[in-house]
C-alpha positions as CSV (number, residue, x, y, z in Angstrom):
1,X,-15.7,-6.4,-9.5
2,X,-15.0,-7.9,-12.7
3,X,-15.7,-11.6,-12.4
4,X,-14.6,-14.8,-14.6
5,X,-16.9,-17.6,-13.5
6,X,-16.5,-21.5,-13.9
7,X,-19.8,-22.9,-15.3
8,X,-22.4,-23.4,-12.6
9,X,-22.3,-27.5,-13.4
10,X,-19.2,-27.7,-11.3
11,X,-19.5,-25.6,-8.9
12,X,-22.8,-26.9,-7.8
13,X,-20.7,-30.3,-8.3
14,X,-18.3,-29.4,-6.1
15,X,-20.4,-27.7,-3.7
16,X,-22.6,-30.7,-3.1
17,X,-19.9,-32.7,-2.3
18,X,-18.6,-30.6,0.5
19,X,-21.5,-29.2,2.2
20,X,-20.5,-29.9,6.2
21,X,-22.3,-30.4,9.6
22,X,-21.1,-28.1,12.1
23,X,-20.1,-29.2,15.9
24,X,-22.1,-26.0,17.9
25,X,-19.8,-24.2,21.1
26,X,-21.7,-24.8,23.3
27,X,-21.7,-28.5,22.8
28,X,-17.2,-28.2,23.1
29,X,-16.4,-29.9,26.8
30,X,-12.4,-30.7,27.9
31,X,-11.3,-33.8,27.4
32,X,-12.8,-34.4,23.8
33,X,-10.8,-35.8,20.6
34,X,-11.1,-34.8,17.3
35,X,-9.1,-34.7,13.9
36,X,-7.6,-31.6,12.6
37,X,-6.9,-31.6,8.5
38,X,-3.6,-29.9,6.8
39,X,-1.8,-30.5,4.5
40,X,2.5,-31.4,5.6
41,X,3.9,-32.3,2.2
42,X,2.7,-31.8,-1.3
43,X,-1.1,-31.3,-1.5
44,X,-1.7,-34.5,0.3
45,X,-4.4,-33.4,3.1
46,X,-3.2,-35.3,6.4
47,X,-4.5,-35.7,9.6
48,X,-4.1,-34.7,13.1
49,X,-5.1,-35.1,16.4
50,X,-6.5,-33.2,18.8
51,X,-7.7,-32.6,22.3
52,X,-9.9,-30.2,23.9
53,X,-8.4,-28.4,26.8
54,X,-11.6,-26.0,27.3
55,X,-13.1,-22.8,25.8
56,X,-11.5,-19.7,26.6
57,X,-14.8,-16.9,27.0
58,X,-15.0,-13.8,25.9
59,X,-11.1,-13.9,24.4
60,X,-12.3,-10.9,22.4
61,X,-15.4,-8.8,21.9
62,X,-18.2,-11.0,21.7
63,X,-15.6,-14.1,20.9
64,X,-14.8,-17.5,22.6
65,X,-12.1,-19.5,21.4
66,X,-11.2,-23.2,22.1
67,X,-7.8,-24.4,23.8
68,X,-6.5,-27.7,22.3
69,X,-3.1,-29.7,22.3
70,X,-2.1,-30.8,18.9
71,X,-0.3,-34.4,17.9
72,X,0.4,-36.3,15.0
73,X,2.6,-36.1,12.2
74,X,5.5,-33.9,12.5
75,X,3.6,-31.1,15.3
76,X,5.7,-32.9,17.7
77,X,8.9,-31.6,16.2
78,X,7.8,-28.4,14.4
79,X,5.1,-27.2,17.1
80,X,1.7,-24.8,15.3
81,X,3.2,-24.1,12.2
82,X,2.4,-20.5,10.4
83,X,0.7,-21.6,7.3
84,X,-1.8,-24.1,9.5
85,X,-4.2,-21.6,9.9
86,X,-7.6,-22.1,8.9
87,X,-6.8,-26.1,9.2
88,X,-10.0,-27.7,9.9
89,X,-10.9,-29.4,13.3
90,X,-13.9,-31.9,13.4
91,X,-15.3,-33.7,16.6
92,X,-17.5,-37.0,15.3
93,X,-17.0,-35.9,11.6
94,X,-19.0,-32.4,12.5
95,X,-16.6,-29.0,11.7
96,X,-15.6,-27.3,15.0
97,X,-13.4,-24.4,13.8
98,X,-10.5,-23.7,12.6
99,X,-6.6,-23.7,14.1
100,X,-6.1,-20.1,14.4
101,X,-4.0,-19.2,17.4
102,X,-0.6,-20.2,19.6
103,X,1.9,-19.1,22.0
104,X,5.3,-18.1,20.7
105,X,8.0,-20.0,21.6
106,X,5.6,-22.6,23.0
107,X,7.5,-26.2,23.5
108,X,3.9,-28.1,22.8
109,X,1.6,-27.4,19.9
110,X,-1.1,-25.9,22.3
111,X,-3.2,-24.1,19.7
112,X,-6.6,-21.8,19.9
113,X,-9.1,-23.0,17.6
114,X,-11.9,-20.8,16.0
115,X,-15.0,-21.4,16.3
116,X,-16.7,-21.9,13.3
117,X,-20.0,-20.1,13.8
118,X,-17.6,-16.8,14.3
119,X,-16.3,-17.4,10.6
120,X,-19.5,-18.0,9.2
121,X,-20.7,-15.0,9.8
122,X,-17.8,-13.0,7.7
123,X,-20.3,-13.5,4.4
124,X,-23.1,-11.9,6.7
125,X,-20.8,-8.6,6.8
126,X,-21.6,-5.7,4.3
127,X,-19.7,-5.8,1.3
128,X,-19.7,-1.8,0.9
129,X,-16.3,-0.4,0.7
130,X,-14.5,1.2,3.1
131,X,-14.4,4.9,3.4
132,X,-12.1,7.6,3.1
133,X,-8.9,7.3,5.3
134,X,-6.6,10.1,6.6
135,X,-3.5,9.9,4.6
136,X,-1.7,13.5,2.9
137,X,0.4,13.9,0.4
138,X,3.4,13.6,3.1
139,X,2.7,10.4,4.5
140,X,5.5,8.6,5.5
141,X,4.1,5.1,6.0
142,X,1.5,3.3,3.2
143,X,0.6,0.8,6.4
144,X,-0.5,3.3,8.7
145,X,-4.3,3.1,8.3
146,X,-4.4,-0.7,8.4
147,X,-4.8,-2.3,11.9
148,X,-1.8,-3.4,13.8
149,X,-1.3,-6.8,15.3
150,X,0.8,-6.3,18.0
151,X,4.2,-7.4,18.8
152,X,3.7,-11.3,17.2
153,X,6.3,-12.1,19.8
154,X,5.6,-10.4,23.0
155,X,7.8,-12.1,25.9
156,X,4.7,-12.0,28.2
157,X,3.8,-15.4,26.1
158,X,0.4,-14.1,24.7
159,X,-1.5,-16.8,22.8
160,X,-1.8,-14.5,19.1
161,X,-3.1,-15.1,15.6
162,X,-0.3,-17.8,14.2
163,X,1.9,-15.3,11.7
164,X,1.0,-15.5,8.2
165,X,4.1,-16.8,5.8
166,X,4.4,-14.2,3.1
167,X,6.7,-15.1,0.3
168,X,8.4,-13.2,-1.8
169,X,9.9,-14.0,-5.0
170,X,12.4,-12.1,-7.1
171,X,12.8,-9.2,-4.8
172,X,16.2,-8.2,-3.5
173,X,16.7,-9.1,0.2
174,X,17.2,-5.5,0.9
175,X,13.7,-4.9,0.1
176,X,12.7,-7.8,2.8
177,X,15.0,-6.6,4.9
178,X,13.6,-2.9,4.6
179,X,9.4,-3.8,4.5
180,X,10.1,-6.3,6.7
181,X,9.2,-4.2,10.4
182,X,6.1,-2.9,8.6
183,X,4.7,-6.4,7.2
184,X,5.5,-7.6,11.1
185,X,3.4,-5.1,12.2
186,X,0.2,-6.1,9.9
187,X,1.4,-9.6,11.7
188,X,2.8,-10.7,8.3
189,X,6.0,-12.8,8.4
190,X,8.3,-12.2,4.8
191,X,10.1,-15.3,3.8
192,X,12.6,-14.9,0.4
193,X,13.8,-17.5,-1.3
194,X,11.4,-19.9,0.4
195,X,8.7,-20.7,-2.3
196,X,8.7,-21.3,-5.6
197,X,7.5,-17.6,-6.8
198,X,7.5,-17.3,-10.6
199,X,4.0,-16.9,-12.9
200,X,1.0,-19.3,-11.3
201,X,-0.8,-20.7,-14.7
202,X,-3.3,-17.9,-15.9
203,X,-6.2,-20.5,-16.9
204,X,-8.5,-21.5,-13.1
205,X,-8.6,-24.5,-11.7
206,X,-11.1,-27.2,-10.9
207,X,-13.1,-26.4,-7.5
208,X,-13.8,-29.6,-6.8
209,X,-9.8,-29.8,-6.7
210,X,-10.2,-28.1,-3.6
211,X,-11.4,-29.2,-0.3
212,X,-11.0,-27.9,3.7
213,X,-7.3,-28.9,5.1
214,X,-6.4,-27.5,1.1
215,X,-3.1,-25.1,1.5
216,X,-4.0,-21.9,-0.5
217,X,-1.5,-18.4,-1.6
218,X,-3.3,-15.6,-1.3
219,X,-1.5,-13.4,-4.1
220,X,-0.9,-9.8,-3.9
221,X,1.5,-9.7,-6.5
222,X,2.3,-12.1,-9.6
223,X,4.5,-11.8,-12.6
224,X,8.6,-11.2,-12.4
225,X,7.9,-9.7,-8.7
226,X,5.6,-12.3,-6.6
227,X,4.3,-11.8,-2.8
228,X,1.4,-14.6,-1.9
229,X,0.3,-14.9,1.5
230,X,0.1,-19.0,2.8
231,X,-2.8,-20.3,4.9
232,X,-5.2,-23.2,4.8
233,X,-8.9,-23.6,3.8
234,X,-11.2,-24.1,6.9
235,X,-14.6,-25.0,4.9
236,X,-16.3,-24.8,1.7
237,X,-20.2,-24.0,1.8
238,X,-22.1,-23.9,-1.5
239,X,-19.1,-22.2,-3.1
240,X,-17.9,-20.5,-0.3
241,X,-14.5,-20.5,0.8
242,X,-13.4,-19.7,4.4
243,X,-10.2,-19.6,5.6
244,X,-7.3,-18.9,8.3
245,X,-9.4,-18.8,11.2
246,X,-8.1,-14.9,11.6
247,X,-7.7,-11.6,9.6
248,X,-5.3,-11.8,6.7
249,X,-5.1,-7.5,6.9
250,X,-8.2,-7.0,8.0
251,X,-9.2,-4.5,5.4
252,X,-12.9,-5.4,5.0
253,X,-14.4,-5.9,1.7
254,X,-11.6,-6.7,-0.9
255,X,-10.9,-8.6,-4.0
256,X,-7.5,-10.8,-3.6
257,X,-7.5,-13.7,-5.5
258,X,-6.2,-17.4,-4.2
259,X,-4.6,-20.0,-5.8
260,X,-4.3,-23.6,-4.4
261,X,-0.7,-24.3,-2.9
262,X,1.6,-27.3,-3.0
263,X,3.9,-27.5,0.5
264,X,7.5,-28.1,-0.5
265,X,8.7,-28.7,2.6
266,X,8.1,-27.8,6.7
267,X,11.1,-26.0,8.4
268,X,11.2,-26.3,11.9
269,X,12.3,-23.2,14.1
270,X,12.7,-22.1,17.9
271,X,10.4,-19.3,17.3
272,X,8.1,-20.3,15.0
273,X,8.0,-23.2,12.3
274,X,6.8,-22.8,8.6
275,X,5.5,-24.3,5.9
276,X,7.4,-23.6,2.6
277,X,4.9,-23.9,-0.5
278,X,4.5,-22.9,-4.0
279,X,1.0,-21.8,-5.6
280,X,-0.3,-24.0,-8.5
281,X,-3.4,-22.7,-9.8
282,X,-6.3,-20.2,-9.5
283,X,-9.1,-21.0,-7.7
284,X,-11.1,-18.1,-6.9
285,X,-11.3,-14.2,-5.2
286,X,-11.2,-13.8,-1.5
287,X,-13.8,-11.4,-1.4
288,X,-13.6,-10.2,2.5
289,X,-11.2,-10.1,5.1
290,X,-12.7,-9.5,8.6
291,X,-11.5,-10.1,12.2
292,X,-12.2,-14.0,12.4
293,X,-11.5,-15.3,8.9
294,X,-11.0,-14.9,5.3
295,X,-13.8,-15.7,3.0
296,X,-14.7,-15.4,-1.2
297,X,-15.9,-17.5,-3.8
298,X,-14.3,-20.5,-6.3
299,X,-14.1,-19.7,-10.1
300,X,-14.4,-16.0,-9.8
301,X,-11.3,-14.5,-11.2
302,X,-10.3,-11.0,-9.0
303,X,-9.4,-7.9,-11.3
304,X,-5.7,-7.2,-11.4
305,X,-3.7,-4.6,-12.6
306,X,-0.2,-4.5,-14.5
307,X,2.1,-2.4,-13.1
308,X,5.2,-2.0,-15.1
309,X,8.5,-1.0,-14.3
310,X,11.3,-0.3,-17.0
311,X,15.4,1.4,-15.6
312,X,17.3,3.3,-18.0
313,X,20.5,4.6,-18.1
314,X,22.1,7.1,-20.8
315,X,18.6,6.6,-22.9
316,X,19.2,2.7,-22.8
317,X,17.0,0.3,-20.7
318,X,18.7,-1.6,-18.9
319,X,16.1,-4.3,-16.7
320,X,12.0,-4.0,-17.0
321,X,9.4,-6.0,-14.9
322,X,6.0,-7.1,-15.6
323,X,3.4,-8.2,-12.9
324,X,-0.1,-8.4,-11.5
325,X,-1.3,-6.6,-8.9
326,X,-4.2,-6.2,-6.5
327,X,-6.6,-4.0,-7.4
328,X,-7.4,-2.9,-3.5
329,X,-7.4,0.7,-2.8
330,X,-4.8,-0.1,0.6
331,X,-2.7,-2.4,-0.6
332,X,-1.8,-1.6,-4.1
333,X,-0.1,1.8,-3.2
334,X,2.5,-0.3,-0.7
335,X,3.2,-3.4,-3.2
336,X,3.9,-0.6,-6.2
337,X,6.4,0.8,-3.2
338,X,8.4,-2.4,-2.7
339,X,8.2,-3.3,-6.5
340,X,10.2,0.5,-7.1
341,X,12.6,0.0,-4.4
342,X,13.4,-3.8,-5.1
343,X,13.7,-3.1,-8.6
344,X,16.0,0.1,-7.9
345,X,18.1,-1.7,-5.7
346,X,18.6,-4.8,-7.8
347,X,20.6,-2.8,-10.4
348,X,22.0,0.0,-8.5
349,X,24.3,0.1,-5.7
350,X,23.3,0.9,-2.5
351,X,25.3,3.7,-1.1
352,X,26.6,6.3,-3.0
353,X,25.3,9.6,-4.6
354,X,22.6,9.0,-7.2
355,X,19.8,10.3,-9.1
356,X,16.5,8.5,-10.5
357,X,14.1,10.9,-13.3
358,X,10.8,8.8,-12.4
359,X,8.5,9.4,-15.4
360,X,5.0,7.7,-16.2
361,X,1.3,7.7,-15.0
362,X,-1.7,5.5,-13.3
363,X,-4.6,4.7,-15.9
364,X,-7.8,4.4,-14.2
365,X,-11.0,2.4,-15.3
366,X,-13.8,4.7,-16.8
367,X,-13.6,8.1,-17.8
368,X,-11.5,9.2,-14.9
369,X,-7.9,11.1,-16.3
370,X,-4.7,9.7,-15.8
371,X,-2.5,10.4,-12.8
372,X,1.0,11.9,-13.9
373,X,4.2,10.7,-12.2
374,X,7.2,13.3,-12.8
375,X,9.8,14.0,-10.8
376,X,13.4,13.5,-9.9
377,X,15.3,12.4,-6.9
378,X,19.1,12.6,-5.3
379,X,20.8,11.9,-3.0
380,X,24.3,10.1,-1.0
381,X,22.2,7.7,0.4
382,X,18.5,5.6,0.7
383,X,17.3,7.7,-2.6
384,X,15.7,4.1,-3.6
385,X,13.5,4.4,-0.8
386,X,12.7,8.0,-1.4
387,X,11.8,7.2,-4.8
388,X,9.5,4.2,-3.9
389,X,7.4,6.2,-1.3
390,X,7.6,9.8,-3.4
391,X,6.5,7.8,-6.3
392,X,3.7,5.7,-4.4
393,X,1.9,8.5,-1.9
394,X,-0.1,10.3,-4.9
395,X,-1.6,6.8,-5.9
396,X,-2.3,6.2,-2.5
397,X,-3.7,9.6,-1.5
398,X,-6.2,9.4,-4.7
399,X,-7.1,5.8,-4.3
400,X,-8.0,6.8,-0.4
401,X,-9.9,10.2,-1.0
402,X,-13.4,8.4,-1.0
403,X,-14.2,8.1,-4.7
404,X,-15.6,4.1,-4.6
405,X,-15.6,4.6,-8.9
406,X,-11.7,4.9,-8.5
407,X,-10.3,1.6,-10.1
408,X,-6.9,1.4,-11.4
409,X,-6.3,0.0,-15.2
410,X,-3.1,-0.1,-15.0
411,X,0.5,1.4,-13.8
412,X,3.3,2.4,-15.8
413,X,6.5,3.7,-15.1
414,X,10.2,4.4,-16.4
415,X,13.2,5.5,-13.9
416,X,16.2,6.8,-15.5
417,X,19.1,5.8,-13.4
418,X,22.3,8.1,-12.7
419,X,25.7,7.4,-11.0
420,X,25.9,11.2,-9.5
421,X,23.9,13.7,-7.5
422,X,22.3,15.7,-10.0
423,X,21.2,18.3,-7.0
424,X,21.3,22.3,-6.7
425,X,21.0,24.6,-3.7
426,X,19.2,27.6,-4.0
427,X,22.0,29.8,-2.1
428,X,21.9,33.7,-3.3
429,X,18.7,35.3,-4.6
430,X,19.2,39.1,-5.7
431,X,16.5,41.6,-6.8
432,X,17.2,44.9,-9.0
433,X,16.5,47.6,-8.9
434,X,15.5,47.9,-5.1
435,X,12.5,50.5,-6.0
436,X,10.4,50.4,-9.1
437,X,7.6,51.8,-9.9
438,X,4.8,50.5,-11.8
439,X,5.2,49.2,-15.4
440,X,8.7,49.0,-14.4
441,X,10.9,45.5,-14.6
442,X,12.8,44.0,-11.7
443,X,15.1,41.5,-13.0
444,X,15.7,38.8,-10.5
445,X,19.2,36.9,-10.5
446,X,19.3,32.9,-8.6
447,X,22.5,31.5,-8.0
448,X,22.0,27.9,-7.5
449,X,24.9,26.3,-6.3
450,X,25.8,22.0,-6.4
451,X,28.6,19.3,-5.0
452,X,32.6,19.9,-6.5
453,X,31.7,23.7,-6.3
454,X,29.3,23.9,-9.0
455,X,27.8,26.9,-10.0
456,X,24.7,28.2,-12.1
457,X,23.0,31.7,-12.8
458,X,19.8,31.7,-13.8
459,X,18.0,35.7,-14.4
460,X,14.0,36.2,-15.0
461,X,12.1,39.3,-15.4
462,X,8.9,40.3,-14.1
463,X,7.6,43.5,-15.3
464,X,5.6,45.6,-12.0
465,X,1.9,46.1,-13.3
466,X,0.6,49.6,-14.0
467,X,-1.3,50.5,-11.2
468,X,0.2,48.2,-8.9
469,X,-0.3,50.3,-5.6
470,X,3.0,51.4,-3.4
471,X,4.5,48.9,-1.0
472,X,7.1,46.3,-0.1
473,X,7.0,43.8,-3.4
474,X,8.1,40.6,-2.2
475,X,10.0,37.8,-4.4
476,X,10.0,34.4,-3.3
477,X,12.7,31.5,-4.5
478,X,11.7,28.2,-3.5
479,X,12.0,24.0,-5.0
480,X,9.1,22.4,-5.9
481,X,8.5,20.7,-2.6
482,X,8.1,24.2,-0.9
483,X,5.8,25.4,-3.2
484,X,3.7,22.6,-3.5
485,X,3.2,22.9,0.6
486,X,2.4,26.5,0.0
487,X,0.2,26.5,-2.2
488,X,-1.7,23.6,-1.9
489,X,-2.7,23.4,2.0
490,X,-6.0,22.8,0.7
491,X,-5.4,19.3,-0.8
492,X,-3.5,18.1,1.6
493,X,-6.1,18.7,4.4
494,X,-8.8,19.0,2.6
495,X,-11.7,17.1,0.7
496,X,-12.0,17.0,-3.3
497,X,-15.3,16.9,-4.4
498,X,-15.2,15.2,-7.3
499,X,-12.4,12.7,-9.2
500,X,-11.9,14.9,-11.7
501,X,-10.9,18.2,-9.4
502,X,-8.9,15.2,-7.2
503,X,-6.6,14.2,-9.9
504,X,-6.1,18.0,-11.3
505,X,-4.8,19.3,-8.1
506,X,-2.6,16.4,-7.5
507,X,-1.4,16.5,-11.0
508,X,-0.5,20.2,-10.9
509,X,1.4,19.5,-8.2
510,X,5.3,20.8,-9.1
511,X,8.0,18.9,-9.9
512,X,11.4,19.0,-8.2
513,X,13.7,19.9,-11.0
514,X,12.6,23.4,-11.1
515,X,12.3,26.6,-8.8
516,X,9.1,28.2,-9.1
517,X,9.3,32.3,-8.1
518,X,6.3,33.1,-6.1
519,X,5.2,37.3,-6.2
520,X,3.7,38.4,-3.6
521,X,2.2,40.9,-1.4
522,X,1.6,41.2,2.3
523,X,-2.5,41.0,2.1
524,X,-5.3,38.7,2.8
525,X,-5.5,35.7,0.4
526,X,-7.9,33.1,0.2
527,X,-7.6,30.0,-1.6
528,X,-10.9,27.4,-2.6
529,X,-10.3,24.4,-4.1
530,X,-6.3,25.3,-5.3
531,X,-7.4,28.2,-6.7
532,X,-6.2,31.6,-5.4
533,X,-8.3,34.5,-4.7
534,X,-5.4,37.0,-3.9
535,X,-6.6,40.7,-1.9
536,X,-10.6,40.1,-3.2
537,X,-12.8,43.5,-1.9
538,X,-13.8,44.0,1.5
539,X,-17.4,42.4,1.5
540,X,-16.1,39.2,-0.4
541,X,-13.5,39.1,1.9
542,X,-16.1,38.9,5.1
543,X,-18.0,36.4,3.2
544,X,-14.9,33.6,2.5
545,X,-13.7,34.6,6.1
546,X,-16.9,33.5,7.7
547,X,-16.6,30.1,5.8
548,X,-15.5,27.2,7.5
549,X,-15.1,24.9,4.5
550,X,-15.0,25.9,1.1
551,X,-11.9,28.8,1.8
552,X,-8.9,28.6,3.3
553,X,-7.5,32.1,4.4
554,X,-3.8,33.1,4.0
555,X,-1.5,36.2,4.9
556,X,-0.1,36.7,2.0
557,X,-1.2,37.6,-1.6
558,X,-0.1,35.8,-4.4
559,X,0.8,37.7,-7.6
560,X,2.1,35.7,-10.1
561,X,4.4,32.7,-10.6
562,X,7.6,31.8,-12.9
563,X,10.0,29.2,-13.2
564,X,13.8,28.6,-13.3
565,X,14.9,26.2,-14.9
566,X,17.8,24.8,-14.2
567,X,18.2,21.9,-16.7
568,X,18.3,17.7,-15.9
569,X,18.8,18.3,-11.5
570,X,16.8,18.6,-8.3
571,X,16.6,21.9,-6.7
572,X,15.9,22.7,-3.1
573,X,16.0,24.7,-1.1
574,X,14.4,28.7,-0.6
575,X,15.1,32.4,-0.3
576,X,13.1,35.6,-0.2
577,X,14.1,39.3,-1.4
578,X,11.5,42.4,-1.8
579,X,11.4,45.5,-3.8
580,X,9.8,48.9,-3.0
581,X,6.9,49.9,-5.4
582,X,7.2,53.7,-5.7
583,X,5.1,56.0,-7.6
């Protein structure tokens, strides 16, 4: 983690002055009052009231939680508003917990309130990072290996974690609209054009500007594209910061920094009322997020990495975008996702045939090579989407293959827009002459065929090798995406063993705007670690057989490969022909 840190003065300043007494569970009887802290307007911490209805045992593994009703200010209008969670509730000026949970469409602001010894024990949690995840190269969805919530709004009336309010600023509401099932899932709620978005101030804040009631943005993404999640601070314990009362994403150790939030205004709703805010200024790194609460430290600045998105057309930029993103091995891999879609789809239309060229690469921390983004996409109709996820799954798959040292430096990226579907079919493939013998050249013709009857030839040679032994010579046509599945079964499934071998098979992974001819036989094959081992002799072939891990066997044999190019298009598509080597 690279850290910025305040001076030590102030944050032993600020940490004397806000070192609590806690109320203990087992003390909590119904029919008690206390005083619940938020903030309703401004940064202006209010008060609350509230009564306790009883403790709910064993609510979750090894977890009680306490049933209050809420009053005071405007809950009697609004009901639990998402953005109150982690607002602190004291019985005889001693810390209770935190308001963490409510019922959905509930007509009083009966809340669930976290007990605070549950959140304390987040810093207690190892800070190792998580391991490797399943995700392959064909993924569909960058969300699937983070825990789902549930349906937020179940109509069996559930009391659930109160939504988080994530804002978005500058991103098209197609790209809400689109994310917008996944983020509900992660029990996320995406508000546009309901904060204040833009650039929060690079220099950190005071800590002792912060204190427990405090609203706070937990920022994913700054710059000319902004997503900050909204919650409020629960307690601050010689420097600590705990938070929401509940799991932001729940993806364990992190490094997401926070910035203290203004509240704009409160919008009530018949499903659930919010709090519109803006973030102000840095105040630390929310350095784990666990089932029961958030938690990090003031005045340590989180690493962030610029990601960069520039659209041409005809050579010419046209719109570029500068931000900040989280450097966290789950999350930055979906936000580069939404950044390419929203910024596709804010200066191209939506339907209709198009093609983008994506061109750039991922810079990582340290020694470890670059990962190469190149490839091209078409189509009538959601190509923005195809784009975003085709260009995010290799980052994703990397950052996820269990290499901790992976850190990314930074993300860079150019997309060259067009107003047609650049796209060929692979329809005829011939080979001649039928039989050759070796030394002798088969000359292979493609027809490659596109929209308004379009037509291209493309011929290579490939000469039969002297001594190649008699047999049916086979000649596969295929695009890039075929070939890739082909021949790399191994990366897909299996398990690099080191960063540099992860990034060179991912990075010799073909592009789309060629056809790659694979020669081949009908014999045994065996492939370790992308490399081919075509036909090897009996007793080598008993050995890799017998392995369970380090060879994966095939049928056939590859040869050789060539290309066809067929110039500034995608091809798809496949076809296979054979010859008969005579002697």
């Amino acid at each position: 983690m690279h850290r910025f840190v305040v001076p030590a003065a102030l944050l032993i300043a600020a940490a004397a002055s806000a070192q609590p007494a806690y109320f203990p569970l087992k003390d909590i009887q119904p029919g008690m009052h206390g005083v619940g802290k938020t903030v309703f307007s401004g940064t202006r911490i209010e008060d609350f009231q509230v009564q306790i209805l009883g403790v709910l045992e064993n609510i979750g593994p090894k977890e009680s939680l306490i049933l209050a009703r809420l009053s005071g200010g405007p809950l009697a209008e609004t009901g639990v508003m998402q953005g109150m969670s982690g607002s602190p509730v004291y019985i005889d000026g001693k810390l209770v917990g935190a308001v963490a949970m409510a019922f959905p469409f509930a007509k009083e602001p009966i809340a669930g309130i976290r007990p605070i010894e549950d959140m304390l024990r987040v810093s207690n949690v190892s800070s190792e990072p998580m391991r490797q995840v399943s995700l392959s190269l064909d993924s569909k969805d960058l969300t699937a290996m983070l825990p789902r919530r549930g349906e937020a709004m179940a109509a069996d009336m559930r009391m659930v974690d109160i939504a988080t309010p994530v804002s978005f600023g500058g991103f098209t509401q197609a790209a809400i609209e689109r994310f917008a099932p996944q983020l509900r899932a992660l029990g996320l709620e995406p508000r546009q054009g309901v904060s204040a978005g833009g650039r929060v101030p690079a220099r950190m804040g005071d800590p002792a500007a912060l204190e427990p009631g405090a609203m706070i943005s937990v920022e994913l993404m700054t710059g000319d594209l902004s997503i900050g999640a909204d919650g409020t601070v629960t307690c601050i314990d010689h420097g600590k910061v705990y938070a929401f009362g509940h799991r932001f994403l729940s993806v364990g150790p992190t490094e997401l920094p926070f910035a203290r939030s203004q509240v704009l205004t409160l919008l009530p709703n018949l499903a659930s009322s919010f709090k519109i805010s803006s973030p102000k200024e840095w105040m630390g790194t929310i350095s784990q997020d666990r089932d029961t609460a958030i938690a990090g430290e003031l005045g340590v600045r989180a690493h962030m990495a610029p990601i960069s998105i520039s659209l041409f057309r005809g050579g010419h930029k046209i719109e570029g975008y500068e931000m900040q993103m989280v450097n966290d091995r789950f999350l930055a891999p979906f936000l580069m996702q939404i950044a390419v879609f929203s910024a596709i789809d804010s200066t191209q239309r939506t339907l209709g045939a198009a093609t983008y060229g994506v061109r750039g690469e991922v810079e990582f921390q340290g020694n470890a090579p670059p990962l190469k983004l190149n490839n091209m996409y078409a189509g009538d109709a959601n190509t923005a989407m195809q784009v975003s996820l085709s260009s995010a799954i290799p980052l994703a798959y990397v950052l996820q293959s269990g290499f901790s040292s992976l850190e990314v430096k930074k993300v860079e990226m150019e997309i060259e827009c067009f107003d047609e579907k650049k796209q060929l079919q692979i329809d005829q493939v011939v080979a001649a002459p039928e039989e050759v013998r070796p030394g002798e050249t088969v000359r292979l013709t493609t027809v490659l065929v596109g929209d308004n009857g379009m037509e291209v030839t493309r011929t290579v040679d490939y000469q039969v090798p002297v001594g190649a032994p008699e047999g049916p010579l086979c000649f596969t046509v295929v695009d890039g995406n075929l070939a890739n599945l082909t021949e790399y079964r191994q990366i897909i499934g299996g398990a690099p063993r080191s960063v540099e071998r992860l990034l060179d098979n991912v990075n010799k992974l073909r592009a789309n705007t060629k056809a790659y001819v694979r020669v081949w036989r009908p014999e045994p094959n065996f492939q370790i670690e992308g490399e081919d081992f075509p036909d090897p002799p009996p007793s080598l072939a008993l050995i890799l057989g017998a392995s369970q891990t380090a060879a994966l066997q095939g049928r056939n044999s590859k040869i050789e490969e060539l290309e066809i190019s067929a110039g500034d298009a995608v091809i798809s598509g496949g076809k296979t022909v054979q010859v008969e080597v005579k002697e």
